[in-house]
BATORKE-77996 format. One record per residue (C-alpha): chain; x, z, y; residue number from 0; residue in three letters. Coordinates in steps of 0.5 Angstrom, whole numbers, plus 500, padded with zeros to 3 digits. Each point is the difference from the previous one (the first is absolute). Example, Ala and Ser with C-alpha at 12.3 -4.5 7.8 and 13.67 -1.06 7.14 Angstrom:
+-------+-----+-----+-----+------+------+
! chain !   u !   w !   v ! resi ! resn !
+-------+-----+-----+-----+------+------+
!     A ! 525 ! 516 ! 491 !    0 !  ALA !
!     A ! 502 ! 498 ! 507 !    1 !  SER !
+-------+-----+-----+-----+------+------+
***
This chain:
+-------+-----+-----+-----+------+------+
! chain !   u !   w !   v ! resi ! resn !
+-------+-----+-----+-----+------+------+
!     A ! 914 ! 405 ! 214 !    0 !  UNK !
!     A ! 496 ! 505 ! 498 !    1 !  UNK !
!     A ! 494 ! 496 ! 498 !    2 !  UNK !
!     A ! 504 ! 495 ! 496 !    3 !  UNK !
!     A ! 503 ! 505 ! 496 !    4 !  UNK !
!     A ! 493 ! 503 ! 499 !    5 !  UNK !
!     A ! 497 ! 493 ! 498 !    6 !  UNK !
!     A ! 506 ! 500 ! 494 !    7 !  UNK !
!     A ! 499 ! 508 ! 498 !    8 !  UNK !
!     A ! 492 ! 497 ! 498 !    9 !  UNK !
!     A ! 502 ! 494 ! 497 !   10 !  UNK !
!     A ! 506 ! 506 ! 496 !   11 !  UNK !
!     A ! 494 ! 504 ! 499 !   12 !  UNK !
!     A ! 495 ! 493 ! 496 !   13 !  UNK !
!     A ! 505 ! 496 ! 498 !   14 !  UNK !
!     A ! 500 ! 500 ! 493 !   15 !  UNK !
!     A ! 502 ! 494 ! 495 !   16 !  UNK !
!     A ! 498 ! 503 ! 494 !   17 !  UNK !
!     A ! 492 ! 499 ! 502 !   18 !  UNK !
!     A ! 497 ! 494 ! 497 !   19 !  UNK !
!     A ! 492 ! 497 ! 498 !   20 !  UNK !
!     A ! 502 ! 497 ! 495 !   21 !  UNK !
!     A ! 498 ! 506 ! 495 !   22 !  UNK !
!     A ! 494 ! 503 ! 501 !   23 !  UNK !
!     A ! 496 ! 500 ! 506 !   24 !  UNK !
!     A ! 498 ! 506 ! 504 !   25 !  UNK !
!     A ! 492 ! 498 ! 503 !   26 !  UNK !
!     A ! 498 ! 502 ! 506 !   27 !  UNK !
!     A ! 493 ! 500 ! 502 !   28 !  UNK !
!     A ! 498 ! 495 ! 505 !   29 !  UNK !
!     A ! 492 ! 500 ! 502 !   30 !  UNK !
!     A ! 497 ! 493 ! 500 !   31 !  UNK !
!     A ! 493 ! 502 ! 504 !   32 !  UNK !
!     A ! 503 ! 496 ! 506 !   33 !  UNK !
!     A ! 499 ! 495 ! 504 !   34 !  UNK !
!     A ! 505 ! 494 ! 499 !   35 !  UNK !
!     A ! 505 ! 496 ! 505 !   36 !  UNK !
!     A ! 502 ! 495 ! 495 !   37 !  UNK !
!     A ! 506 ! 494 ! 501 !   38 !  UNK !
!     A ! 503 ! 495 ! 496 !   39 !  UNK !
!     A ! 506 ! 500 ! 497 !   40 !  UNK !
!     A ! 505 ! 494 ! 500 !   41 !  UNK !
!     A ! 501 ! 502 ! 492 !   42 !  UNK !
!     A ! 496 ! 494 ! 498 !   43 !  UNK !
!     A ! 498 ! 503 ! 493 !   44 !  UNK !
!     A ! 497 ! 505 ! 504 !   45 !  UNK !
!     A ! 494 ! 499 ! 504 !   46 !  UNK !
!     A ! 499 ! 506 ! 503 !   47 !  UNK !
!     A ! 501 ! 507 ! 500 !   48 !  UNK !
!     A ! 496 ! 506 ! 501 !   49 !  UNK !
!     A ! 501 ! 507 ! 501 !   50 !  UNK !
!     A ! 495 ! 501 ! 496 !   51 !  UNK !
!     A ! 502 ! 498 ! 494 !   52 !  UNK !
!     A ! 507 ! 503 ! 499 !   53 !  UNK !
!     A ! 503 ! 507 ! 498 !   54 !  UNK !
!     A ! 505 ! 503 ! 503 !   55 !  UNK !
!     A ! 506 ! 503 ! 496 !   56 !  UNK !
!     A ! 506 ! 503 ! 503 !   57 !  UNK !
!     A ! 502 ! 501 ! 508 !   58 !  UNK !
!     A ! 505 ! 497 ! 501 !   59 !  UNK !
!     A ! 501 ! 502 ! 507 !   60 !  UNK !
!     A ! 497 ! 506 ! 506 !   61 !  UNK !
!     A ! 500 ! 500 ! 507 !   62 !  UNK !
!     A ! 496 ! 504 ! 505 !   63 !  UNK !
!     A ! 492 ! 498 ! 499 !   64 !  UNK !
!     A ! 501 ! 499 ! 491 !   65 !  UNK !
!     A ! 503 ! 497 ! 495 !   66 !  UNK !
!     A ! 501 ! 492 ! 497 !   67 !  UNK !
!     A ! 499 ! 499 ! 493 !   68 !  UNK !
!     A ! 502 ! 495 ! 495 !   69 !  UNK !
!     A ! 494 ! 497 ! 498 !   70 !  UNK !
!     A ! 497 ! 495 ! 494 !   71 !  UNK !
!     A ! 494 ! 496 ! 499 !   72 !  UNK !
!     A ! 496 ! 505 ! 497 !   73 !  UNK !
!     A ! 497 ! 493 ! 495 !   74 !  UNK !
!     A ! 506 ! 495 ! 497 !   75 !  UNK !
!     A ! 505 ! 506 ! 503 !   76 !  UNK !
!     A ! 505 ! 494 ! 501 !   77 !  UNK !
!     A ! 500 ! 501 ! 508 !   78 !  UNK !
!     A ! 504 ! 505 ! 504 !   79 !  UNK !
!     A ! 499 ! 502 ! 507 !   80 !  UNK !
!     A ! 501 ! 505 ! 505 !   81 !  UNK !
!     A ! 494 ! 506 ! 502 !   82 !  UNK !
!     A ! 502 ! 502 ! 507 !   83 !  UNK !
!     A ! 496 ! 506 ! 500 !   84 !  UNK !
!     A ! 498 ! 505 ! 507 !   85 !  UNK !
!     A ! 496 ! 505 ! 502 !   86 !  UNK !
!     A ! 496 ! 499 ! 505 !   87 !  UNK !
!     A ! 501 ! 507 ! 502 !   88 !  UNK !
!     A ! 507 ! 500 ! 501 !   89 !  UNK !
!     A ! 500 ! 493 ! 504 !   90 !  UNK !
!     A ! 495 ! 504 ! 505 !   91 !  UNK !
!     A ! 505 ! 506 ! 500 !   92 !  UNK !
!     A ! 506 ! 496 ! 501 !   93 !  UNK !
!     A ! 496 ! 496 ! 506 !   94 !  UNK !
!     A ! 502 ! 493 ! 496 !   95 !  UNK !
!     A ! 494 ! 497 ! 499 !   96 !  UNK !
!     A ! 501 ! 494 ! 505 !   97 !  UNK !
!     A ! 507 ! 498 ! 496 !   98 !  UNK !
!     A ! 496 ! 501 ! 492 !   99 !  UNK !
!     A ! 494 ! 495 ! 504 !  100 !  UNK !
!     A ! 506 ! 495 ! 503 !  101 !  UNK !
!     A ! 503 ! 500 ! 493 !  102 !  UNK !
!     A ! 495 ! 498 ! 496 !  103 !  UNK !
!     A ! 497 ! 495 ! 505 !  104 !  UNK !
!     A ! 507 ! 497 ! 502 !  105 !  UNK !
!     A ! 502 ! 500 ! 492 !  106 !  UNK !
!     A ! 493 ! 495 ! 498 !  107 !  UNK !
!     A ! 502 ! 495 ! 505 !  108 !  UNK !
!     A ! 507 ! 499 ! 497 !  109 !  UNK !
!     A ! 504 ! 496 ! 495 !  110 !  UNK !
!     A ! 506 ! 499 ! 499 !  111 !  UNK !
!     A ! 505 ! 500 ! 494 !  112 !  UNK !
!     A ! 504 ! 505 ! 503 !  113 !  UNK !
!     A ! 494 ! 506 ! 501 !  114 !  UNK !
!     A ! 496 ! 504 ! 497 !  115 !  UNK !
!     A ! 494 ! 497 ! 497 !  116 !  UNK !
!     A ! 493 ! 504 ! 502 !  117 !  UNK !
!     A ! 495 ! 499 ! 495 !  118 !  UNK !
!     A ! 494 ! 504 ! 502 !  119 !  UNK !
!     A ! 499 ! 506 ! 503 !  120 !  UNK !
!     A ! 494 ! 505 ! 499 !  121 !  UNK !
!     A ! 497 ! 506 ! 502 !  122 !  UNK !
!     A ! 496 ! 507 ! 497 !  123 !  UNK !
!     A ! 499 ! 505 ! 505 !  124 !  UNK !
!     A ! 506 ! 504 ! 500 !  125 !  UNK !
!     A ! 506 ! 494 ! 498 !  126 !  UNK !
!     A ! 501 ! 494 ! 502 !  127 !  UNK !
!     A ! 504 ! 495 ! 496 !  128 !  UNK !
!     A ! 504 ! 494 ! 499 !  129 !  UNK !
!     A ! 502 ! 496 ! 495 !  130 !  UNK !
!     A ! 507 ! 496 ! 500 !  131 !  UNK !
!     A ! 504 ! 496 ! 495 !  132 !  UNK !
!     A ! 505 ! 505 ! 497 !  133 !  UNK !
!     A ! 507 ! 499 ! 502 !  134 !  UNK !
!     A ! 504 ! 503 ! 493 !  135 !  UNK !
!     A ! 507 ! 498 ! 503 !  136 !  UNK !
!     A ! 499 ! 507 ! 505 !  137 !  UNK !
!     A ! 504 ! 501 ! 507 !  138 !  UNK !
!     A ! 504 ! 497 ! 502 !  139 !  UNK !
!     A ! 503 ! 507 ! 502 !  140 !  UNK !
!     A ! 502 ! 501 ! 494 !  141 !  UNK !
!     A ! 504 ! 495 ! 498 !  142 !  UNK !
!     A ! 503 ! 500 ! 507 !  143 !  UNK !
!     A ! 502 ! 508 ! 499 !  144 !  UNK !
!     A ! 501 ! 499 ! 493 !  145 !  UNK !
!     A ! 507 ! 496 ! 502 !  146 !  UNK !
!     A ! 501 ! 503 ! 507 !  147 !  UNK !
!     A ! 500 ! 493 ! 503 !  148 !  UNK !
!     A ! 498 ! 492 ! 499 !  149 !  UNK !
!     A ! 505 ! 495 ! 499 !  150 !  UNK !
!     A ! 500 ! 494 ! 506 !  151 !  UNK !
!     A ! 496 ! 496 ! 495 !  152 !  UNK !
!     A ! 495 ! 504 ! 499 !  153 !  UNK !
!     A ! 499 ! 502 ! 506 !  154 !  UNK !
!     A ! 499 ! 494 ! 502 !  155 !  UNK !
!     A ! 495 ! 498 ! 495 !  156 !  UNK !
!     A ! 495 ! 505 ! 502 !  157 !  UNK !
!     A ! 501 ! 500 ! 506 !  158 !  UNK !
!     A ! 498 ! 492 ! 500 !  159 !  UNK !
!     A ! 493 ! 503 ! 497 !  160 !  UNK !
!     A ! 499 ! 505 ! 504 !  161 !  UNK !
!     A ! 501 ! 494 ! 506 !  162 !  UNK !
!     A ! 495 ! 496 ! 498 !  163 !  UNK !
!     A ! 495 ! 505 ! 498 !  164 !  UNK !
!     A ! 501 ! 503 ! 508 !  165 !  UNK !
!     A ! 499 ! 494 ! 502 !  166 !  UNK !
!     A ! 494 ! 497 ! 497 !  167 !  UNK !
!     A ! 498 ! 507 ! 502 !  168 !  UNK !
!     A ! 500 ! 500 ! 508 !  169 !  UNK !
!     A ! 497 ! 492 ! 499 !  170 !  UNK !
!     A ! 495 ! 504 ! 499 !  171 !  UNK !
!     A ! 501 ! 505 ! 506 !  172 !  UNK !
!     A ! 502 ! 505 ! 496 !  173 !  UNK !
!     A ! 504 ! 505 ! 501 !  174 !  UNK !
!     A ! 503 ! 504 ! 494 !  175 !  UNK !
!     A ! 504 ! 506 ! 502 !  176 !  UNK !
!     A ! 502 ! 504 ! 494 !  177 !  UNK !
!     A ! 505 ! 495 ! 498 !  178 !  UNK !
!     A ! 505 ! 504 ! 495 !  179 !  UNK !
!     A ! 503 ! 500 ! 492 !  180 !  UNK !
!     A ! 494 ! 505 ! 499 !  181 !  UNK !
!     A ! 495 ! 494 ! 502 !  182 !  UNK !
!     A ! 503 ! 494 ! 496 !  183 !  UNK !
!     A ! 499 ! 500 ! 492 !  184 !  UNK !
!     A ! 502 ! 496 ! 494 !  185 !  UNK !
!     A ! 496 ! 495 ! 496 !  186 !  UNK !
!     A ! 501 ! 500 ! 493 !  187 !  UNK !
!     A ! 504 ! 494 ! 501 !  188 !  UNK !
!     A ! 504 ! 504 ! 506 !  189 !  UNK !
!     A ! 498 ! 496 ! 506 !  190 !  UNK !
!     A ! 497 ! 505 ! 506 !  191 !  UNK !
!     A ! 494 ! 502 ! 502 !  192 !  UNK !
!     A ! 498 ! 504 ! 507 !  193 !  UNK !
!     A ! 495 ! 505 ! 499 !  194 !  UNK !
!     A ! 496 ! 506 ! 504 !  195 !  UNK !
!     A ! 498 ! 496 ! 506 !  196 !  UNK !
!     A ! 497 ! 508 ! 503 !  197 !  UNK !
!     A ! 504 ! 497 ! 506 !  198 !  UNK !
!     A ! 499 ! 494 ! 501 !  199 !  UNK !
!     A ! 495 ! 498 ! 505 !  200 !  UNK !
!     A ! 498 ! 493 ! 503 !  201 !  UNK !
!     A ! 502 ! 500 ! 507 !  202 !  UNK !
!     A ! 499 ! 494 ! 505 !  203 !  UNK !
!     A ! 505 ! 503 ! 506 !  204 !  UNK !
!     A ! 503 ! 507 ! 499 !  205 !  UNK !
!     A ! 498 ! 507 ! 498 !  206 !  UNK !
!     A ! 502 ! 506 ! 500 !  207 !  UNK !
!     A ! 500 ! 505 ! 494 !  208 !  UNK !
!     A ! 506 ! 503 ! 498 !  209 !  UNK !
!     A ! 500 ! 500 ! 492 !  210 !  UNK !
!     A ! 505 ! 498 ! 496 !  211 !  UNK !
!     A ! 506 ! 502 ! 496 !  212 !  UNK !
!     A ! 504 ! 504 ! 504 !  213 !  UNK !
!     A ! 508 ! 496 ! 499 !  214 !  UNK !
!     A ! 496 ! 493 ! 500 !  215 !  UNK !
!     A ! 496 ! 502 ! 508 !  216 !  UNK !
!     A ! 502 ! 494 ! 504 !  217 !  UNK !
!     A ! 502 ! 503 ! 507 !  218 !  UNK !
!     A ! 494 ! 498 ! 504 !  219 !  UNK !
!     A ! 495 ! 503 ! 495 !  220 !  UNK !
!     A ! 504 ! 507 ! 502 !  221 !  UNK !
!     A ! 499 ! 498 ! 507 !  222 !  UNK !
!     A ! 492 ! 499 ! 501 !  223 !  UNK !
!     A ! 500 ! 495 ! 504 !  224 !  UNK !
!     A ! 497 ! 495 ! 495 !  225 !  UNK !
!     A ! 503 ! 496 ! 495 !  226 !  UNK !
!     A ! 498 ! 494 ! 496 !  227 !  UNK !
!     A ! 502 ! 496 ! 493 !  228 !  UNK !
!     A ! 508 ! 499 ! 502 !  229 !  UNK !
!     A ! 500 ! 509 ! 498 !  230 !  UNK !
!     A ! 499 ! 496 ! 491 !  231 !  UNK !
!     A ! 507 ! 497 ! 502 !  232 !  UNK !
!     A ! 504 ! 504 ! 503 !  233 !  UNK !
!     A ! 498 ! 505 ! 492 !  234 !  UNK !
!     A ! 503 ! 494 ! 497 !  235 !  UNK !
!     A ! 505 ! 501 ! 503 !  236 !  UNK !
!     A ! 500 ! 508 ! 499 !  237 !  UNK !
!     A ! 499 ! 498 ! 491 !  238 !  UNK !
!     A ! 505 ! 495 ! 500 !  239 !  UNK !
!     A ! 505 ! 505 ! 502 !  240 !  UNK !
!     A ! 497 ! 504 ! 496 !  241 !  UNK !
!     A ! 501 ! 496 ! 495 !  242 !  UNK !
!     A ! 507 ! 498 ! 501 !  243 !  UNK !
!     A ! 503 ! 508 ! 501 !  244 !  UNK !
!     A ! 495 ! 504 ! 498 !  245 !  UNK !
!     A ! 498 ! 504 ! 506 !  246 !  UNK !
!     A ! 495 ! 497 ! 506 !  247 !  UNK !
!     A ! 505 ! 501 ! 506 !  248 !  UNK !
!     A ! 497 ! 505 ! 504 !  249 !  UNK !
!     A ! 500 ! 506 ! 497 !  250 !  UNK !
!     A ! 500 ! 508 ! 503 !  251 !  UNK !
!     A ! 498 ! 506 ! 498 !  252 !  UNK !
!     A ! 492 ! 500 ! 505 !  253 !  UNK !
!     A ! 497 ! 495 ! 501 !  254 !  UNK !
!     A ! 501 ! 501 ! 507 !  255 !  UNK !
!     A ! 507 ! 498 ! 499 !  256 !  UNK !
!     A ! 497 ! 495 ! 496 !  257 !  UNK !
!     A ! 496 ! 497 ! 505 !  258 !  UNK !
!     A ! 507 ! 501 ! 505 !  259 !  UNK !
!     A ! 504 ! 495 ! 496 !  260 !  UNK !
!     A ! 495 ! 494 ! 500 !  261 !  UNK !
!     A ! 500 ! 500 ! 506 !  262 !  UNK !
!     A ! 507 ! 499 ! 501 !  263 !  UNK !
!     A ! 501 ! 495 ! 495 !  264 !  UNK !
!     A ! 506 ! 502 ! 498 !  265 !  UNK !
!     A ! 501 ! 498 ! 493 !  266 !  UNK !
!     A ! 507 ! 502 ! 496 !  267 !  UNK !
!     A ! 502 ! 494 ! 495 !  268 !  UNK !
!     A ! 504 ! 500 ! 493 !  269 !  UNK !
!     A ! 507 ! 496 ! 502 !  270 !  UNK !
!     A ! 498 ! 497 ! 494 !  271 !  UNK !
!     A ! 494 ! 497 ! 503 !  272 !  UNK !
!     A ! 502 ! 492 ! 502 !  273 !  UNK !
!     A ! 497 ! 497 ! 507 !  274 !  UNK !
!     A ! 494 ! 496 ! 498 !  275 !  UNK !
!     A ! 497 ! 506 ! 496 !  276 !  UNK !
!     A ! 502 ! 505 ! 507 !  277 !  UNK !
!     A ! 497 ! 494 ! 505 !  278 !  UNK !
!     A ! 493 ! 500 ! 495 !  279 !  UNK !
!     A ! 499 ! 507 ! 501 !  280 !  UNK !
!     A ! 503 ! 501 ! 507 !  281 !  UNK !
!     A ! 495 ! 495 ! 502 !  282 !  UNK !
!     A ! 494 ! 503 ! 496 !  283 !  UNK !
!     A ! 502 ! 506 ! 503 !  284 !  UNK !
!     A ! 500 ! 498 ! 507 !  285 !  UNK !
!     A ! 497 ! 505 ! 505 !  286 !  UNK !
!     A ! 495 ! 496 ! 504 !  287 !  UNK !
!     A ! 496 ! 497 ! 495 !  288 !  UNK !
!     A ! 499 ! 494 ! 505 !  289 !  UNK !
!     A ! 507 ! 498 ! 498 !  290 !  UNK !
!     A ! 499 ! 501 ! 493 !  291 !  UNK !
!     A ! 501 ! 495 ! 495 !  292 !  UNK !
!     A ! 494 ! 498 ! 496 !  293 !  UNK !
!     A ! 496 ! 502 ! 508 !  294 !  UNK !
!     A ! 503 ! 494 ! 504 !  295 !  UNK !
!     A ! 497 ! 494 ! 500 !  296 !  UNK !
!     A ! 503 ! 497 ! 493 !  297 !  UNK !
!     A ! 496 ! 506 ! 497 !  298 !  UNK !
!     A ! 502 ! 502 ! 492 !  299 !  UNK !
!     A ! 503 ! 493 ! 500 !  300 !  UNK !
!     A ! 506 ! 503 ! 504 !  301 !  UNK !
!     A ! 501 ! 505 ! 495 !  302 !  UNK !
!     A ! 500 ! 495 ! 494 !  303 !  UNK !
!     A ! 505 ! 495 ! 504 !  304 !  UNK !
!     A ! 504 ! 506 ! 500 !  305 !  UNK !
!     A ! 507 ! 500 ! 497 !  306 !  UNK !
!     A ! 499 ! 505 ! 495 !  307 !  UNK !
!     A ! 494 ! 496 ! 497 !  308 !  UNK !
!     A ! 505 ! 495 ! 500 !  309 !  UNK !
!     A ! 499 ! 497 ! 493 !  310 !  UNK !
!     A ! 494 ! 502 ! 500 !  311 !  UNK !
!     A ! 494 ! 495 ! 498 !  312 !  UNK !
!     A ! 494 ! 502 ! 503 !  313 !  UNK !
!     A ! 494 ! 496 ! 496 !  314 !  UNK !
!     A ! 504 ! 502 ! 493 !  315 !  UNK !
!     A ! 499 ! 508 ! 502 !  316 !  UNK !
!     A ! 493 ! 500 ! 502 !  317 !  UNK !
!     A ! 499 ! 495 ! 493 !  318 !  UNK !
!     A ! 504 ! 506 ! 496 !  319 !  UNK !
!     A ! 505 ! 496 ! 498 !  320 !  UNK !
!     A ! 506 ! 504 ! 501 !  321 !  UNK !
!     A ! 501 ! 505 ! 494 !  322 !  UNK !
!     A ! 499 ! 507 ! 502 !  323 !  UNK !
!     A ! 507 ! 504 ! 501 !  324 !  UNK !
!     A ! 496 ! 506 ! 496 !  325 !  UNK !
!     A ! 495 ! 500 ! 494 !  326 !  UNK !
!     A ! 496 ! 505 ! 498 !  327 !  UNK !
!     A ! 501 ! 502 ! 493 !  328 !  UNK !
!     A ! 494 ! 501 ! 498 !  329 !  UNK !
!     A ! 497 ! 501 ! 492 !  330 !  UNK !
!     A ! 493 ! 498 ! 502 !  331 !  UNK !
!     A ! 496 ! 498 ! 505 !  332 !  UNK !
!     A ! 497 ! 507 ! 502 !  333 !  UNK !
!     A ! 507 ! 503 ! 500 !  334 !  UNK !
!     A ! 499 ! 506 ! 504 !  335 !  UNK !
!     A ! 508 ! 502 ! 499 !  336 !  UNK !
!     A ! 502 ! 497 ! 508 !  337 !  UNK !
!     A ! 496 ! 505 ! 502 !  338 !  UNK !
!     A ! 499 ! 507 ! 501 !  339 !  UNK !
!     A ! 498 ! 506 ! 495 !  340 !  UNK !
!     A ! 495 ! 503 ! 504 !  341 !  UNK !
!     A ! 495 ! 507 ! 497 !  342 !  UNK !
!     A ! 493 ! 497 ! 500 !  343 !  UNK !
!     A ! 497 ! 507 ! 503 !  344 !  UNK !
!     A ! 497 ! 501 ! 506 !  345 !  UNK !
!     A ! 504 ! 505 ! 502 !  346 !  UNK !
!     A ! 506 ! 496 ! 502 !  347 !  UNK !
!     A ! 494 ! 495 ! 504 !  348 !  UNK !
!     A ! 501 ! 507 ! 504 !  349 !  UNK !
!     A ! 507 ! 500 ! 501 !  350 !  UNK !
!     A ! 501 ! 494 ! 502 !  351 !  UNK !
!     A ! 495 ! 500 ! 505 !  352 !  UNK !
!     A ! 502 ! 506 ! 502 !  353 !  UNK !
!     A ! 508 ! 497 ! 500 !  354 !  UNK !
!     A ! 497 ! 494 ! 505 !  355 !  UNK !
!     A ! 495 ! 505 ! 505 !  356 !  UNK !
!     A ! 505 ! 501 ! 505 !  357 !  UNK !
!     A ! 502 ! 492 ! 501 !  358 !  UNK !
!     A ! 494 ! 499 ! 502 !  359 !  UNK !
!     A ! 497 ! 506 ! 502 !  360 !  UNK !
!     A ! 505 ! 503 ! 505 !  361 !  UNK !
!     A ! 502 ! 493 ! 503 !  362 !  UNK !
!     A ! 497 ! 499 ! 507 !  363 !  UNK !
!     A ! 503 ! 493 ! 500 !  364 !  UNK !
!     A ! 496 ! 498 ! 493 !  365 !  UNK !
!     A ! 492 ! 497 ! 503 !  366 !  UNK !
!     A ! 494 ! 504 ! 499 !  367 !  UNK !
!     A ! 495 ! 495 ! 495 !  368 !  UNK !
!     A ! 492 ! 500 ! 501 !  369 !  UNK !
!     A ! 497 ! 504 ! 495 !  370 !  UNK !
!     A ! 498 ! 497 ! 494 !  371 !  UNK !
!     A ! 491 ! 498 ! 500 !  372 !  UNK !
!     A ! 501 ! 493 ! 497 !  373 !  UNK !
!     A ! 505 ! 501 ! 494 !  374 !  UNK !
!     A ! 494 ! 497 ! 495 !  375 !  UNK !
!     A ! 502 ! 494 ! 504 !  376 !  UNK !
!     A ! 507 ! 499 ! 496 !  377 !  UNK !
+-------+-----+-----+-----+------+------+
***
């Protein structure tokens, strides 16, 4: 409970509507003397993107190692893009070197309508950077606490994405792990997209790291004895509950007692919520990961023939056909206002890190990193 409440008081605290990129641009220097990792993007006016040849503008998001910025071709300042900047100092403080690796090199080898495009990426000695698309619709947190909770229908809807993007994922024996409405963000057109793969790992067995979001820790993730993909199914679980009713459904006030109520399984539901939607999530949220749906041997394609997803045709989702329940309102394609009011000095760069320290540092579960010697690499 208390890392829930915790996660609403920062979003509280950034929040701020009245913020726009529309009117005049706040520049940030970004240096151009690195060696560039280029990608192509799908926009097919677009041949290729390098870092080099943006500005960045305005953060637009914080966390623990930097800042991301929007950021625009600096030459027909027509495309918009993310800059997810970090120092390379706070990953080595905070031991997460081996997660911003995996993240870069997971994020290159995939293409999917449903998550984050990676452009390219850079380093310069002191920062390592990623250029993604810019997603201006913003979190689906937002939205979520915004009207408290989702309608049935909307619910479904972007669970139906998250589905097909986890999916393809694990065809490709990745593992995702951090699977909550914070990590989903909105196109201008309002269909979903996963972001922050920091967790996501390629496994061809198990592993046995514990790192994720308190509330949507699948039960043999606490327990260390080794877990596999069926820990992203039973987060879908957690995010259509959270959706429908506002609140994950284990909440207490440590993280032990957190940790305590996964592991029993025990789920309180609305009495307004019909069968089928209670089925989906018990057999998400089933105990032991070997009778999980979507862990058996049908895969993802049991959780698709589920009840719930009853009217749902699968080829209309991953073509986009389906109108989004929310669109973002946007007055120009580099509309910051979905997104937080941040200050642009280093002192709240301080203070965040400062905030993050003790998740990292003062957990004995989280995994020592290698140090970092190769980082011209990235």
């Amino acid at each position: 409970m208390v890392d829930f409440i915790y996660r609403l008081l920062i979003k509280d605290l950034k929040l701020n509507k009245d913020s726009s990129i529309c009117g005049n641009h706040n520049k940030m220097g970004i240096t151009n003397n690195m060696v560039d990792d280029k990608t192509e993007p799908d926009d097919d006016s677009v041949t290729s993107v390098s870092i080099a040849a943006v500005e960045s503008m305005q953060t637009i998001g914080m966390g623990s190692f930097g800042r991301v910025y929007l950021a625009r071709d600096s030459n027909t300042k027509k495309y918009y893009y993310a800059l997810k900047k970090m120092s390379i100092g706070k990953i080595i403080l905070t031991r997460q070197i081996n997660h911003v690796f995996s993240e870069k090199k997971i994020l290159a080898s995939l293409k999917h309508p449903f998550i984050v495009k990676m452009y390219s990426s850079k380093c310069d000695g002191q920062n390592l950077y990623i250029l993604f698309e810019y997603l201006p619709g913003g979190e689906l947190f937002s939205y979520l606490r915004n009207v408290q909770r989702f309608p049935e229908i909307t619910a479904r809807f972007y669970a139906c994405e998250v589905l097909l993007a986890l999916e393809y994922l694990h065809s490709k024996n990745i593992v995702y792990r951090d699977l909550k409405p914070e990590n989903l963000m909105l196109t201008k057109i309002g269909h979903l997209k996963l972001t922050d793969f920091g967790f996501a790992k390629i496994i061809n067995n198990k592993t046995n790291t514990l790192c994720g979001t308190p509330e949507y820790l699948a039960p043999e993730v606490i327990d260390g004895k080794g877990y596999n993909k069926a820990v992203d199914w039973w987060s879908l679980g957690i995010l259509i509950y959270e959706m429908l009713v506002g609140l994950p459904p284990f909440q207490e006030d440590t993280l032990i007692n957190i940790y305590e109520e996964i592991m029993t399984g025990r789920i309180d539901f609305p009495k307004n919520m019909d069968f089928f939607t209670k089925d989906l999530i018990k057999k998400l949220l089933q105990l032991d990961p070997s009778k999980r749906l979507g862990n058996l041997e049908g895969g993802a394609k049991d959780i698709k023939i589920h009840k719930w997803f009853n009217d749902i045709i699968w080829d209309d989702v991953i073509n986009m056909k389906i109108t989004p329940p929310i669109i973002p309102k946007l007055q120009c394609t580099g509309d910051t206002s979905n997104f937080g009011d941040y200050d642009e000095s280093d002192e709240e760069d301080q203070m965040y890190l400062n905030e993050n320290n003790y998740r990292y540092l003062s957990n004995p579960l989280m995994p020592d990193s290698r140090f970092l010697t190769e980082h011209s690499a990235f």
